[in-house]
GULUM-704249 format. One record per residue (C-alpha): residue in three letters; x, y, z. Coordinates in steps of 0.02 Angstrom, whole numbers, plus 32768, in hexadecimal, padded with zeros to 4 digits. Layout:
N
AlaXYZ
...
//
This chain:
96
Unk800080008000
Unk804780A27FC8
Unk8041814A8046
Unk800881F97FFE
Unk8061828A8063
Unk8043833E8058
Unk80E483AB8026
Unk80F9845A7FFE
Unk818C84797F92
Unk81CE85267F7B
Unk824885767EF3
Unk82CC85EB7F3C
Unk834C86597EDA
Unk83CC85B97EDB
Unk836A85207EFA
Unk82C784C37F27
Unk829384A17FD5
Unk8219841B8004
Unk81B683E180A3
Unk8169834F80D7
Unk80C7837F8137
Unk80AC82E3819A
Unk815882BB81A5
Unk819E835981C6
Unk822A832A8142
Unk829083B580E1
Unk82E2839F803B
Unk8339840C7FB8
Unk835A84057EFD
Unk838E846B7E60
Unk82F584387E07
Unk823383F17E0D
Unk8295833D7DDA
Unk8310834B7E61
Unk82AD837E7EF7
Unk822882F37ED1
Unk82C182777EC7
Unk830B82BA7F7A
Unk827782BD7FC4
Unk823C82247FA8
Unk82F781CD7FD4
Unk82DE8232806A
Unk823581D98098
Unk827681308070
Unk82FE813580EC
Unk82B08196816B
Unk822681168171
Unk82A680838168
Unk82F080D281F1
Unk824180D38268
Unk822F80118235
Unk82DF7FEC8283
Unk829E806A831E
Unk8200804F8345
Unk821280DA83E8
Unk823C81758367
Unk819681DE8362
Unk8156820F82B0
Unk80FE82C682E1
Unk80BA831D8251
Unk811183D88245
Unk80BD845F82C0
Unk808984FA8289
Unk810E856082DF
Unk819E84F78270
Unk8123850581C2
Unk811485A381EC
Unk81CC85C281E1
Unk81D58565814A
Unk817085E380EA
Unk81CB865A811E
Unk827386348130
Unk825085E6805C
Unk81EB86738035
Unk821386FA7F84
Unk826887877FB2
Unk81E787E17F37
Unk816987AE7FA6
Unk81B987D3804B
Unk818F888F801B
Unk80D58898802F
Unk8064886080A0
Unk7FF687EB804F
Unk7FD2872F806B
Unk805A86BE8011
Unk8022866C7F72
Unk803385B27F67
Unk804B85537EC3
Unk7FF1849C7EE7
Unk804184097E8C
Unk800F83547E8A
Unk808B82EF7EC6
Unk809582287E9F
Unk80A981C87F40
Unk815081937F83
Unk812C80FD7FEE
//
């Protein structure tokens, strides 16, 4: 059975920086291609690593840390006014 998660990826001056909702798992990439592939590689091994530790705790990202996300990943263009931040959605094929 394959897993959907929810991940916001955002495109800064250099790079692309992803999140993991549920996971509260970060990646980065130079393109679309590559942050799909790091994420996902990411996912695999962070999950491989929970089956061989049954005691971690898998805690979805808080609000404070998304939060922080958006705006430590957010345009400089957009850091200027005071407006809600626009979100591009994406679908995203599953990972695991």
């Amino acid at each position: 059975m394959n897993k959907s998660y929810t991940v916001l990826i955002r495109k800064s001056k250099l790079e692309y920086v992803a999140v993991c909702l549920e996971l509260n798992l970060t990646a980065r990439g130079t393109d679309l291609a590559d942050i799909e592939k790091n994420l996902k590689d990411a996912i695999e091994i962070y999950l491989l690593d929970v089956k061989k530790h049954p005691e971690t705790i898998v805690s979805s990202i808080s609000i404070e840390e998304l939060i922080e996300f958006l705006r430590d990943t957010q345009p400089k263009w957009l850091k200027k006014t005071e407006f809600i931040m626009p979100l591009e959605v994406h679908e995203v094929p599953s990972y695991v």
